[in-house]
N, C-alpha and C positions, 0 to 999 in steps of 0.2 A: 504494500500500500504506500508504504515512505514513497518507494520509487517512481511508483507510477505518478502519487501528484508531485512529486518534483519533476516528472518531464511535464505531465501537463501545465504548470506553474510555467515551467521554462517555454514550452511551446507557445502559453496563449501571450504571453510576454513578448516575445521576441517574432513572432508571426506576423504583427502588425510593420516590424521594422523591415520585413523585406520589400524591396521595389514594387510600389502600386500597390501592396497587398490590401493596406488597410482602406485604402481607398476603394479598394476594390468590393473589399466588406463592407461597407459604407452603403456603397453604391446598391449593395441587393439588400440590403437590411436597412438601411435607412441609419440616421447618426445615432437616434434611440433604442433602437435593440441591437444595434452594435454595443453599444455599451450596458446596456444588459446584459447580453450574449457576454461579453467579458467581464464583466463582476461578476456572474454567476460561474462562469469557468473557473474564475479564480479564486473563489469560495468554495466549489466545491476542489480545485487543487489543496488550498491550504486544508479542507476537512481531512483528504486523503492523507496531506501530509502528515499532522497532528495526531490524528487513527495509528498511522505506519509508525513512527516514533514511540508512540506509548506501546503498540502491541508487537515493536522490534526486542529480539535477544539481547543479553548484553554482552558482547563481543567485544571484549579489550581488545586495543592496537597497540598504546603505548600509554605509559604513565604520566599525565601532566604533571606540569613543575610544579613543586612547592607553592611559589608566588604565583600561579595560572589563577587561583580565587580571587585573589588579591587583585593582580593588575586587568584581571576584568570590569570590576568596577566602575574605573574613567574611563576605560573603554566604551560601554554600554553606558552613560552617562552622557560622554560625547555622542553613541550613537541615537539616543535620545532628541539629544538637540537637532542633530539632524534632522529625526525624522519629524521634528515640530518646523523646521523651517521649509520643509517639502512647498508650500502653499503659502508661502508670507514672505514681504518682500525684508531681506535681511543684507547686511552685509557680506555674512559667509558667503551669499552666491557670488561676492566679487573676488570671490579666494576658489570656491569650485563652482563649477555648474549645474554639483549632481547633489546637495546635499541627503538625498533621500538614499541615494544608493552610496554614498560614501557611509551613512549612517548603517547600513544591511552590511556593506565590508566590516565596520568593527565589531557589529553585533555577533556578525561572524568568527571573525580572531577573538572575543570575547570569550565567548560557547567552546571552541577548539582549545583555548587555553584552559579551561575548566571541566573538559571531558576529554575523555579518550578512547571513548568506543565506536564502530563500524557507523552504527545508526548514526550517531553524533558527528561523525565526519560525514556522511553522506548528505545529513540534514545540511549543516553551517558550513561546510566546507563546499556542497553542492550551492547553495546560498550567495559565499563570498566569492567564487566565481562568477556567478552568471551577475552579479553587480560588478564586479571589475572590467567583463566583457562587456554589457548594458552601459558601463561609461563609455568605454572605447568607442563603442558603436555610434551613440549620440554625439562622441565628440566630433567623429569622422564625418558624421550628418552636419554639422553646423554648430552644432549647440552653443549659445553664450551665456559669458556672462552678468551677473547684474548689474543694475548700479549703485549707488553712493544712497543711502538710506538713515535717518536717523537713528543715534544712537538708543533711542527708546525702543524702536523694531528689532534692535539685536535684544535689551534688554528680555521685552518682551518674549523673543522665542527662547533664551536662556531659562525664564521660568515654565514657559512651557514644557521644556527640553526636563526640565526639574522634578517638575510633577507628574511626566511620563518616569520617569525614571523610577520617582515613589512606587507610582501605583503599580509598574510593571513588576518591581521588587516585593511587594507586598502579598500580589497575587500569585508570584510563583509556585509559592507552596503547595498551592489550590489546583493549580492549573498544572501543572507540570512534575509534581510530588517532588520539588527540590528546593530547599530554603535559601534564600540569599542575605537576607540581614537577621 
């Protein structure tokens, strides 16, 4: 199950970026159940994911470091912030163009420094690739980036970026049977 919605995750993702496609989609679906049509693919990829994860074996690779708890923290903090400046106009976009997906890369090296099993690599590891390649791509496409924003708009996605981080820590326990604070 992991596997399958990590391709379909990766396919409904990255299908739009080939030449004409999404346009193409567009065109027989219309702009609204195109994006239907991918919100729900990509709900039910993360379902499959989520399902594959929990009902994967635990098959040690290798033993994370000592400090891999530790230095995930700022990690997933910073990837936080990210994922709060995704939609709001910030400064960071005049540092990357992707903060959403640079946010998916650490949340990534986060998870990998604090696990070390099959599942857990294929998850975060599958994860922090196709965000690496998802820049690459966009950037090859044009992407830019922002401009010059006041300093409140960075504040602002800082606390955002903050109170994701709480609530994401909070719930772990719940959601994933693994405590973080």
């Amino acid at each position: 199950m992991l596997i399958a919605g990590m391709v379909l995750f990766v396919a409904v993702h990255l299908a739009p970026s080939l030449p004409g496609a999404r346009e193409k989609l567009i065109d027989v679906l219309g702009l609204k159940r195109y994006r239907l049509v991918f919100a729900l693919s990509s709900f039910a990829a993360l379902a499959l994911i989520v399902g594959g994860k929990a009902a994967a074996p635990f098959v040690p690779l290798w033993q994370p470091p000592p400090w891999g708890a530790d230095a995930a923290m700022p990690l997933m903090l910073a990837a936080m912030v990210g994922f709060a400046a995704t939609g709001l106009p910030t400064n960071l976009k005049r540092v990357t163009r992707h903060p959403m997906l640079w946010g998916v890369a650490l949340w990534s090296a986060a998870h990998l420094l604090s696990n070390g099993d099959l599942a857990s690599a294929a998850l975060f590891g599958g994860f922090g690739l196709f965000a690496l390649f998802a820049m690459f791509s966009l950037n090859r496409r044009g992407a830019a980036f922002g401009g010059r924003q006041p300093l409140g708009k960075d504040l602002t996605v800082a606390l955002l970026g903050f109170i994701l981080f709480a609530l994401a820590g909070l719930a772990h326990p719940f959601l994933f049977s693994a405590g973080v604070f």
